[in-house]
matplotlib code that plots the C-alpha trace (Angstrom):
import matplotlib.pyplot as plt

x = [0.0, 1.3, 1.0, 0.7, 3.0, 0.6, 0.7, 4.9, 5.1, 2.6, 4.5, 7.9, 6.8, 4.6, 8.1, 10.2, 8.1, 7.3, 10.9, 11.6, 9.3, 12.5, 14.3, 18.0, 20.2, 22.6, 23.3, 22.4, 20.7, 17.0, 14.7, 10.7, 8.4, 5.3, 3.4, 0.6, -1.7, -4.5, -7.0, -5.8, -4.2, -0.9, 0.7, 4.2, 7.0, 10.2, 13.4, 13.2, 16.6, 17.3, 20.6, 20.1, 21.0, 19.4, 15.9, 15.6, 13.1, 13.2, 11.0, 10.3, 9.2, 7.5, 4.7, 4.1, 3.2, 1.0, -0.6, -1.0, -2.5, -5.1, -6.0, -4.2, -2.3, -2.0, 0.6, 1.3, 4.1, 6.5, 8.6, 11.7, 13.3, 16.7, 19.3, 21.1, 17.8, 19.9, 18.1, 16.0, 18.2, 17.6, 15.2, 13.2, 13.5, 12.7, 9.1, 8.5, 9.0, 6.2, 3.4, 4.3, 7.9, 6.5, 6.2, 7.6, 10.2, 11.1, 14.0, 14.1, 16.6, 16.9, 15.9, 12.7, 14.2, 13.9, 16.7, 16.1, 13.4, 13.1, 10.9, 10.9, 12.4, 15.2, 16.2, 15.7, 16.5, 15.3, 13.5, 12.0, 8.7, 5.0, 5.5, 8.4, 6.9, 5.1]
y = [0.0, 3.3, 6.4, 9.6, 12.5, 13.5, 10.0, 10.0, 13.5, 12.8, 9.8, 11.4, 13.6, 11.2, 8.8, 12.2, 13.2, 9.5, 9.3, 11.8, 9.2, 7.0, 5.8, 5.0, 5.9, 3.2, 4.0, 7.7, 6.6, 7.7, 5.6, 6.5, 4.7, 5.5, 2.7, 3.4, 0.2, -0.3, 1.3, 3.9, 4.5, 4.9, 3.2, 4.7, 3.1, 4.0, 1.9, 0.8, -0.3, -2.3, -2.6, -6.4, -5.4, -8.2, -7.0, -4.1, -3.8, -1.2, 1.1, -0.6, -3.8, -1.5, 0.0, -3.2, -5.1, -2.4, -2.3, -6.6, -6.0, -3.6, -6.5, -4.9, -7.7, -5.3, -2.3, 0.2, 2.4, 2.6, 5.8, 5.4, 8.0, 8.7, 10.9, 10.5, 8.5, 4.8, 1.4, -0.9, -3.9, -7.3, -8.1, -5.5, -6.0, -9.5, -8.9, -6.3, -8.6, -11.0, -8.7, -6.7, -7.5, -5.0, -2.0, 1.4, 2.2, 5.7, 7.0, 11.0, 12.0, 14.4, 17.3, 15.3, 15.0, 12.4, 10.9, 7.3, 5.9, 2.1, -1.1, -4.1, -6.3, -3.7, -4.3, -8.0, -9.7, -13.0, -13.1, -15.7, -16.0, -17.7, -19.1, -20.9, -23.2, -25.9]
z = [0.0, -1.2, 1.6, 1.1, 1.6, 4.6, 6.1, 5.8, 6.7, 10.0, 10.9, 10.9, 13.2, 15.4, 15.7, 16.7, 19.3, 20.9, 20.8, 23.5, 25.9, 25.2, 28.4, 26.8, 30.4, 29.0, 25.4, 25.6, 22.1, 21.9, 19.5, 18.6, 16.2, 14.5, 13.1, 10.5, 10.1, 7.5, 9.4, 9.6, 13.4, 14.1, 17.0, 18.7, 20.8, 22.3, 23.1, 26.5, 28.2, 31.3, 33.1, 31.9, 28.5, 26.7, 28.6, 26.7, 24.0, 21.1, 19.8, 16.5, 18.4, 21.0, 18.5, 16.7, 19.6, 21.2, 17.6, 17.6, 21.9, 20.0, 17.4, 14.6, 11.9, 9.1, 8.6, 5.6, 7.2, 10.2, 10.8, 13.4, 14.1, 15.5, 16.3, 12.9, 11.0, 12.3, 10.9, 12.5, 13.8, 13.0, 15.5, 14.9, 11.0, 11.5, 12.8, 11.0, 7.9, 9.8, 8.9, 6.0, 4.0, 1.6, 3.8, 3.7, 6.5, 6.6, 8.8, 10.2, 11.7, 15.1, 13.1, 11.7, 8.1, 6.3, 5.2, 4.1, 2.8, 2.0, 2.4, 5.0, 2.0, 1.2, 4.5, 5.2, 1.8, 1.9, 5.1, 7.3, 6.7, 7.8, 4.6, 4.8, 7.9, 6.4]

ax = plt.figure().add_subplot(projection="3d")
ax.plot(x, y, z, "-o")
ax.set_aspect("equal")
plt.show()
């Protein structure tokens, strides 16, 4: 599904201002997500970091299971923005790829620039899918 200039331009901002919510004392490094479903609403989440590193949960990960706790399964668009517009890690890439390979995944920056944007698959060639379990 294609979005609209409004859509990316609404969920830049929505993903800059979730991210100052972000509680990064560890890595000093702030993340916020907006996610856009079909519906319509957006859902947002911050990185969350524990001093049991491998607790921590980020931002990405964050909105797309607050969208799935609402009874959302489908997703056009997720914004993430960071201090320099950084990409989703593999985690994060990997479920996103679970609902939507397809989707648009647009990267701001501090400012709210956007500065990348690409698609689930550009970032995850060759993912893991529900298909690939028989």
């Amino acid at each position: 599904m294609a979005i609209t200039d409004q859509q990316r331009n609404d969920l830049a901002r929505r993903a800059l201002d979730a991210r100052a919510n972000s509680y990064a004392p560890y890595s000093k490094y702030a993340v916020g997500a907006a996610l856009l479903t079909d519906t319509g609403r957006i859902f947002t989440g911050v990185n969350v970091e524990n001093a049991a590193f491998p607790t921590s949960m980020c931002a990405e990960r964050s909105a797309v299971f607050s969208a799935v706790s609402a009874g959302e399964r489908k997703f056009s668009a997720i914004a993430v923005a960071t201090d320099n517009a950084g990409s989703p890690c593999g985690s994060c890439r990997q479920v996103l790829a679970e609902f939507n390979v397809g989707m648009p995944v647009i990267l701001v920056d501090a400012a709210g620039e956007i500065q990348l944007e690409t698609s689930v698959s550009q970032l995850l060639p060759h993912a893991f899918g529900p298909g690939d379990l028989n």
